[in-house]
C-alpha positions as semicolon CSV with decimal commas, in nm:
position;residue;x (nm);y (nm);z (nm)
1;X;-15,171;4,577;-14,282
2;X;-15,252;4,794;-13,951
3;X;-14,943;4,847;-13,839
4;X;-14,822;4,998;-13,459
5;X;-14,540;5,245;-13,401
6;X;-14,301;5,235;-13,169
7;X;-14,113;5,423;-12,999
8;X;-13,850;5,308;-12,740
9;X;-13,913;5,416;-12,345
10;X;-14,242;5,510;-12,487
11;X;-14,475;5,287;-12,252
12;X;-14,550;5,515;-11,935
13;X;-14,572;5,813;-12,165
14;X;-14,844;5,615;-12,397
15;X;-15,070;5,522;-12,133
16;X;-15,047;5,858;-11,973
17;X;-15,137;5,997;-12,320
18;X;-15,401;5,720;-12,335
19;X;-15,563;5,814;-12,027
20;X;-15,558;6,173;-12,149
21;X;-15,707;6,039;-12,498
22;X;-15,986;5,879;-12,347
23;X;-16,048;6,175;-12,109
24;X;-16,062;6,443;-12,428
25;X;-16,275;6,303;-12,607
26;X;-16,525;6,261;-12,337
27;X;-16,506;6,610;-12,316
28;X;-16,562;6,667;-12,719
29;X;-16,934;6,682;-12,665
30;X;-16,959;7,025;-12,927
31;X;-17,036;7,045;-13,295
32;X;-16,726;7,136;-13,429
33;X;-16,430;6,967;-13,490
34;X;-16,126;6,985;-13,210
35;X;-15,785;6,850;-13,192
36;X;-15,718;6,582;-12,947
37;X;-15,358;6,640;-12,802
38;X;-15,146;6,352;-12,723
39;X;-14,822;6,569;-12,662
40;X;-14,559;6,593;-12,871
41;X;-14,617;6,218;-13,008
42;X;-14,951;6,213;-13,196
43;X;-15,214;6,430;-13,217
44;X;-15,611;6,312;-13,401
45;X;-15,861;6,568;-13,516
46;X;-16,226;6,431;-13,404
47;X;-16,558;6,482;-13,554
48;X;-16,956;6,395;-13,497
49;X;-17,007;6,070;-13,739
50;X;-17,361;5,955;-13,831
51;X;-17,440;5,556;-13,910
52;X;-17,762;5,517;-14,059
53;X;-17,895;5,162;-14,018
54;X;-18,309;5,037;-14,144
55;X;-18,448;5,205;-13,885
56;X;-18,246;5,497;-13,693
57;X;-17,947;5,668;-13,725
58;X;-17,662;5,650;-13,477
59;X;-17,429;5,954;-13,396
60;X;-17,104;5,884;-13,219
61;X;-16,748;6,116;-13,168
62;X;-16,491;5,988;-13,372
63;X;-16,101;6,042;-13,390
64;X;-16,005;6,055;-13,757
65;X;-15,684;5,879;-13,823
66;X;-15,558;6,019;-14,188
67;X;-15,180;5,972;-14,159
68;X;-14,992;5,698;-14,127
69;X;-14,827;5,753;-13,791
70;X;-15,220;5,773;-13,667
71;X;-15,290;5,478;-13,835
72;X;-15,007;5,290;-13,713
73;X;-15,106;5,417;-13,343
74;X;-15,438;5,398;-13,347
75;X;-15,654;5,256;-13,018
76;X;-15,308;5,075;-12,912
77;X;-15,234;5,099;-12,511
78;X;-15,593;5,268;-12,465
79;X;-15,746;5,086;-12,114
80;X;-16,138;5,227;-12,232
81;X;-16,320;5,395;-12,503
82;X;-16,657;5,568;-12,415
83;X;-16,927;5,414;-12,518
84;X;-17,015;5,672;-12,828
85;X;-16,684;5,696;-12,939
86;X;-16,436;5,552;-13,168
87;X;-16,170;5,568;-13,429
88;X;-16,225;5,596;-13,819
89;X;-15,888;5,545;-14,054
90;X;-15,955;5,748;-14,366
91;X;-15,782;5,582;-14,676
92;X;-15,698;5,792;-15,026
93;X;-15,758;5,530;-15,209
94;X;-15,988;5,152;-15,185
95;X;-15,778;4,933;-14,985
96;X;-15,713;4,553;-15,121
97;X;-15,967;4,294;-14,954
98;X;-15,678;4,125;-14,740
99;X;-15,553;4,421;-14,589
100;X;-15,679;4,365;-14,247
101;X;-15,608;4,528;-13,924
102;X;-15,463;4,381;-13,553
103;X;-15,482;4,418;-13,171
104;X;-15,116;4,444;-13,089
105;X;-15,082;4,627;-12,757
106;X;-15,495;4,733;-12,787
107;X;-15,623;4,576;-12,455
108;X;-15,993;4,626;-12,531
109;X;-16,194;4,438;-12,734
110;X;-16,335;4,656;-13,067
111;X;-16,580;4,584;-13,352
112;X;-16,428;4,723;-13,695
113;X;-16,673;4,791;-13,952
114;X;-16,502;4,818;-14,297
115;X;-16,672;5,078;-14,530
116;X;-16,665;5,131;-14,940
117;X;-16,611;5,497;-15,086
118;X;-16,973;5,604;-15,070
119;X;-16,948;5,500;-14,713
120;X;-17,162;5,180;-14,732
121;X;-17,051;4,905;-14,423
122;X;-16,888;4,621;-14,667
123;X;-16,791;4,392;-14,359
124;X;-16,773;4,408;-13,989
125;X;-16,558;4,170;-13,771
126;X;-16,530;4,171;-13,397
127;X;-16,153;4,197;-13,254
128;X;-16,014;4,055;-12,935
129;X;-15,742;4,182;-12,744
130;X;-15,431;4,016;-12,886
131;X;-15,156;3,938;-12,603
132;X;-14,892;3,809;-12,804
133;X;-14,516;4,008;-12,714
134;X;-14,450;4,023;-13,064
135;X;-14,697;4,165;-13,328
136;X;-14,631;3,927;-13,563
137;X;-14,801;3,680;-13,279
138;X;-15,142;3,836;-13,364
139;X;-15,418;3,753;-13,586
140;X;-15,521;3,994;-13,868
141;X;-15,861;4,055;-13,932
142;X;-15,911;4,155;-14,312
143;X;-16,282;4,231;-14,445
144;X;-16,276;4,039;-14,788
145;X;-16,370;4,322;-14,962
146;X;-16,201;4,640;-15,096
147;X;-16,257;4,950;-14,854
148;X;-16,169;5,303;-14,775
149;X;-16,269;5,374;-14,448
150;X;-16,266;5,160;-14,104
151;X;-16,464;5,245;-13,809
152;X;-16,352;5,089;-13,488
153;X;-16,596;5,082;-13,167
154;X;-16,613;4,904;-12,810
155;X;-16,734;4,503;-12,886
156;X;-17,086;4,532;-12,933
157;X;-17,151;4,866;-13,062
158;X;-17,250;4,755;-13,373
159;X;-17,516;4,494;-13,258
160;X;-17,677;4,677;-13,027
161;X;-17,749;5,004;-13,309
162;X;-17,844;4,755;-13,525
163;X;-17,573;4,845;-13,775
164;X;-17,488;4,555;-14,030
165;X;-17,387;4,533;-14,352
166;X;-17,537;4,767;-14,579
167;X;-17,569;5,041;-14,317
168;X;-17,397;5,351;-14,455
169;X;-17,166;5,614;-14,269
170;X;-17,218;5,936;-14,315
171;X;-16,878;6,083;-14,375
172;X;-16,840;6,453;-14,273
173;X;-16,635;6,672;-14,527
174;X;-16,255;6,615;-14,417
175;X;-16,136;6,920;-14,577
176;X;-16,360;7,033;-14,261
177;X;-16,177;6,878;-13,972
178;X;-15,876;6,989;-13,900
């Protein structure tokens, strides 16, 4: 399961770092890969991802979420995510079916699209905002099939590329981001 950390007396530092998030990677319009600072609490590496669907391929700026304080932190307390942007967790190993991921404390709604090894989409499931005061209060939303990766966008993202099930991700060479 996705899980959240936190961190006592955390809350007006998170959205600050949030806002910030948001902010750099706006500005992460280059090539290359850069680091995107949230203080002292959690920093992501981004990258350029490519989707291709039947007829086009999509590029967007992704954070890469490899460890499992990123993971557990992910999009939580972020008020927007530019439009070509988004998160991708990067798994070691094929993750069971049922293990799903949540919206505690993420106010926006996302599309997740779940993704095998070779980086084909195996699922995607839209997420709403979950505003439950306990994360146990939220619903999980597993893809039913084993996966490594997880791509998570604004609602809608997916649909309007025209990226299904079946599109494949083209995953950049992590040994390359740093």
């Amino acid at each position: 399961m996705h899980e959240h950390l936190y961190i006592p007396g955390m809350r007006s530092i998170r959205l600050l770092l949030a806002i910030a998030s948001v902010c750099g990677i706006a500005a992460c319009e280059s090539g290359t890969s850069e680091a995107v600072d949230y203080g002292s609490v959690i920093a992501f590496d981004s990258t350029r991802l490519r989707i291709v669907t039947g007829s086009d391929t999509v590029s967007l700026r992704v954070e890469v979420a490899r460890t499992s304080a990123q993971k557990s932190q992910g999009l939580m307390e972020r008020r927007s995510l530019p439009d070509s942007s988004g998160m991708l967790f990067v798994y070691t190993e094929d993750q069971a079916a049922d293990a799903g991921f949540w919206m505690y404390r993420t106010p926006i709604p996302l599309d997740i699209a779940f993704a095998d090894a070779a980086g084909i989409v195996v699922a995607i499931r839209r997420m709403e905002p979950c505003t439950a005061q306990l994360a146990s209060g939220c619903p999980t939303y597993a893809p039913d099939a084993e996966y490594r990766y997880a791509l998570e966008v604004n609602a809608g993202f997916f649909a309007r590329h025209g990226i299904r099930v079946g599109s494949r991700v083209l995953l950049p060479d992590f040994s390359a981001v740093r």
